[in-house]
C-alpha positions, 0 to 999 in steps of 0.5 A: 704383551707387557714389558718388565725389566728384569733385576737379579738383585730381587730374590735369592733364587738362580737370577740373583746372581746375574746382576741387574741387566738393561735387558727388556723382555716381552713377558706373557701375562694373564690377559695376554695370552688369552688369544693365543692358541696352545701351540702358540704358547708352546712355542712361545715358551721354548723361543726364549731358552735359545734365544740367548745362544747367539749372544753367548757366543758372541765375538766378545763373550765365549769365543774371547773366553774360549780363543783368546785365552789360549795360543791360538787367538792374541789381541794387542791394542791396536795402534796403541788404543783401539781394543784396548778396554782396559787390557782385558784382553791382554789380561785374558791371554796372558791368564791373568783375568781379574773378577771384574772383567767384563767380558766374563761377567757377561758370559756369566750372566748370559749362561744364567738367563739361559738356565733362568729361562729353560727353568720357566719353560719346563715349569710352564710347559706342562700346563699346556695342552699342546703335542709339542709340548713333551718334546719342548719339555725335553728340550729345555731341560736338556739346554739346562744340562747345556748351559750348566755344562758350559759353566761348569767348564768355564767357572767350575760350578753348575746351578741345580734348580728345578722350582723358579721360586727356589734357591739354587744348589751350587755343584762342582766337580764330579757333582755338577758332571753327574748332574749334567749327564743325568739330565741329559739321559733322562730327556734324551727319549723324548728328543726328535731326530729330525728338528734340525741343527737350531735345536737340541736333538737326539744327534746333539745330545750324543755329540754333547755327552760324548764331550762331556765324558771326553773332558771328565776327567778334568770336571773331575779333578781341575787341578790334577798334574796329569788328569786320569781319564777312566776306561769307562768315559772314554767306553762311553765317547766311543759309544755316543760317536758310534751312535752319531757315525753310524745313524747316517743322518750326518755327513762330512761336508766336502768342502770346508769353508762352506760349513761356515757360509751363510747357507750353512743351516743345511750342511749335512755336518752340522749336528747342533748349531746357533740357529742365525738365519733370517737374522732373527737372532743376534749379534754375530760378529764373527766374520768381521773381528778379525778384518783388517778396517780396511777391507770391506767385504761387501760391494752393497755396504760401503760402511761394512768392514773389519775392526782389526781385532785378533789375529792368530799367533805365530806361535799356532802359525808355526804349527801348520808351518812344522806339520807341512815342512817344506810345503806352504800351509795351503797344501791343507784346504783348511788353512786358506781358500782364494776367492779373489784372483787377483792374487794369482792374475792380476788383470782380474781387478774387476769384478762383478758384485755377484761374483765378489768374495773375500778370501778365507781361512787364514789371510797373510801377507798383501791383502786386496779387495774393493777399493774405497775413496770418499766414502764409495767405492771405486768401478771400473769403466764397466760398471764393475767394482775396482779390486786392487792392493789395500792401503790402511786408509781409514786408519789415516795411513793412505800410504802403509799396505794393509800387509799382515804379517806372522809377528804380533805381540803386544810391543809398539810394533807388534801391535800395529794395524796390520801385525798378525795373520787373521782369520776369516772362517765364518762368511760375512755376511751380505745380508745386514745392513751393516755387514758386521752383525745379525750374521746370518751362517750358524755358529757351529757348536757340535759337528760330526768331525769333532765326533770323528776325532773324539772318538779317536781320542777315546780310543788312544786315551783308553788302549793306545789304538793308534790305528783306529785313531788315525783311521778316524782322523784320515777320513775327516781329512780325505772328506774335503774332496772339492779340492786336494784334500790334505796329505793323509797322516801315517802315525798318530799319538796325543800330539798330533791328534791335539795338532790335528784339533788345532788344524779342523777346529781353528776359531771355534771354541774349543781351543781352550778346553782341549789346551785343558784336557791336552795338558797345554794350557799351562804352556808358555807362548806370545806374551803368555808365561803364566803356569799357574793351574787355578787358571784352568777355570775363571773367576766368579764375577765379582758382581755375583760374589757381592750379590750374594753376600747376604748368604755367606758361605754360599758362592765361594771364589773360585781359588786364585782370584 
């Protein structure tokens, strides 16, 4: 196969607006393909159309985009240098993101090699006599809408394109959603039901309209004081919900954490994912950004550990404090699962390396784990692995505890190594040479307790149905019966249904578009005050705004930047 490097800057088509990438890519030509068979070919046009999803959402590119932006995630520099990049991620909690942010530019440029590829795919797909063909066809013009559909929420436009020779039609607003929802209604006859969360099925298709319409009102009107949700869109999230609910093909997982562990391809609530097994497909560093540099989650690798990155702010600490008044958080399964006892015994401080997992959810105070000196780590007589207190050795600080505390912002202090509560919702993987990347759990992008409480968001936004709406949110809560599940609720409203998002969703993305869609996004919290609107959406990359200066007027800067 020959190899070409691709430049956006060559045309005035969709790829001049990704600047130019580093990014080799195997193509097929002519003679290449001469031995392949139609299946062959078939399979290896619609590879590519996913195989820019693990990068999109990448620790760096849509989860910062998405968390950190928000009140649940903060990023301080830490120790007074490390994560700081020139204060993007300051920048971007406190909504003050420039175009020049890198980070966007790469969630941009990501997006637009996703619908740059799903348009060769459904231009070359058709040439080829192959069965799977028509469903790949659907399939790639649905990850189109897809992809569109994040940009649209993220920079408040949609690309329409259809000939790879073309120039793009720039959509915004109700426009670009009307786009997307038809293109996802004319693939949806041709979708399967039964390919699996790693692709676009009928099942994701329903879960991704049900959002679409959930957040039309803001597509609609980004700006709005109050946003206006109509009877209709929200007739329209029931709908889809219901198809999902009642299809019987998914089910509510009955332990939590699991819907994030390495196996979780097959977790029956999963319903469309980023397909990580067999680490083929990425760059997930998911599990280890919020690790303290001293913990080291994986007896095989001695050089896996975490990187002190973000930490949820006390600010979202305090809403599960409120919501369990006089009872510690982890009366909700959600907030944390021990794995090691030797928190609770501490004679259990050896421990076999088949029997070694880090805690999960959210990690407070003394942290313990395996204990590392000169570059290995400690055993017991026994030949298993020593856990013990952690101290923050590899920050040369052999003395201070690794000891997270609820305080973080962006002071001296508050930005030391160990300030904030972290989060470890995604397992780690004990796979990876490095433990850090090629995660092998799939990232979660639509699963069936969103539908559940989408759907009682519909139901409260068009009618008030409170009863229904907490009907919806107390079988989510009342599913997680490996352990106690949560106390069930006894009244529901807009608030506790947000709170509730915060509590099922917490690191997976949403955050951002439901602070939006809530109206909360404006709101003051650690080190953010901004309540500036046009902040709703992100800035145009400053490098696509320039590369399409030979058409004037053509792609507008988003206002406020």
């Amino acid at each position: 196969m020959k190899t070409k490097l691709i430049c956006a800057l060559t045309g005035v088509g969709l790829l001049l607006f990704t600047g130019c990438t580093n990014l080799a890519e195997k193509v097929l030509d002519e003679a290449s393909v001469s031995g392949l068979t139609d299946k062959q070919a078939a399979d290896g046009n619609i590879a590519p159309v996913y195989a820019r999803l693990p990068d999109i959402f990448q620790h760096t590119t849509y989860f910062a985009l998405q968390e950190i932006s928000t009140d649940e995630a903060i990023l301080p520099y830490r120790g007074g240098t490390d994560w700081g990049d020139n204060g993007i991620y300051l920048a971007l909690h406190q909504h003050t993101s420039t175009s020049t942010d890198p980070n966007i530019r790469n969630t941009w440029l990501l997006l637009l090699q996703g619908i740059s590829r799903s348009i060769t795919a459904i231009n070359t797909l058709p040439t080829i006599n192959d069965p799977a063909s028509k469903v790949y066809i659907a399939e790639a013009r649905g990850m189109r809408a897809y992809y569109n559909m994040v940009m649209l929420d993220l920079f408040g436009i949609a690309f329409l394109k259809d000939d790879p020779q073309a120039t793009s039609d720039i959509l915004r607003g109700e426009a670009a959603a009307n786009y997307i929802k038809a293109e996802m209604l004319a693939v949806e006859p041709d979708l399967l039901t039964t390919v699996g969360p790693g692709r676009l099925s009928k099942g994701a298709l329903w879960g991704l309209l049900a959002r679409l319409h959930l957040n039309y009102a803001v597509y609609r009107d980004r700006y709005a004081d109050t946003f206006t949700h109509k009877p209709e869109d929200m007739d329209k999230v029931v709908e889809y919900c219901d198809k999902l609910i009642n299809s019987g093909q998914y089910q509510l997982s009955k332990d939590y954490f699991p819907i994030f562990n390495s196996d979780n391809h097959s977790n029956p609530e999963l319903i469309f994912a980023v397909d990580q097994r067999a680490e083929l497909n990425g760059h997930n560093r998911l599990a280890y950004f919020s690790l303290s540099g001293d913990q080291f989650p994986i007896p095989a690798y001695v050089g896996a550990n975490g990187t002190d990155g973000p930490a949820i702010t006390p600010d979202f600490y305090q809403s599960w404090v409120s919501a369990y008044a006089g009872k510690d958080p982890t009366v909700d399964p959600r907030f944390y699962k021990q794995n090691l006892s030797i928190y609770s015994n501490p004679g259990d401080s050896c421990v076999a390396e088949s029997a070694f997992n880090i805690n999960r959810g959210i990690l407070r105070g003394q942290q313990y784990g395996l204990i590392r000196v000169n570059g290995a780590f400690v055993k017991c007589p026994d030949g298993k692995y020593k856990v013990g207190k952690l101290f923050n050795t590899t920050r040369n600080k052999p003395t201070l505890p690794v000891n997270f505390t609820e305080k973080i912002d962006f002071t001296v202090a508050g930005s030391d190594y160990s300030t904030g509560y972290r989060v470890e919702k995604y397992e780690f993987s004990k796979k990876s040479v490095s433990g850090r990347n090629l995660g092998d759990a799939d990232i979660v992008i639509v699963r069936l307790a969103d539908i559940y409480l989408m759907r009682a968001e519909a139901k409260l936004r068009k009618s008030n149905d409170a009863a229904a709406a907490l009907a919806d949110v107390n079988t989510v809560r009342a599913s997680r019966t490996v352990t106690t599940p949560p106390p069930a609720l006894t009244s529901m409203n807009l608030d506790l249904l947000f709170r509730e998002r915060g509590f099922e969703f917490y690191w997976e993305m949403l955050r951002r578009t439901d602070m939006i869609r809530f109206g909360k996004y404006e709101g003051t919290w650690t080190e953010k005050t901004n309540t500036d609107k046009q902040k709703r959406i992100f800035p145009i990359p400053q490098t696509a705004i320039d590369g399409a200066s030979n058409l004037p007027g053509y792609l507008v800067q988003n206002p406020g930047y």
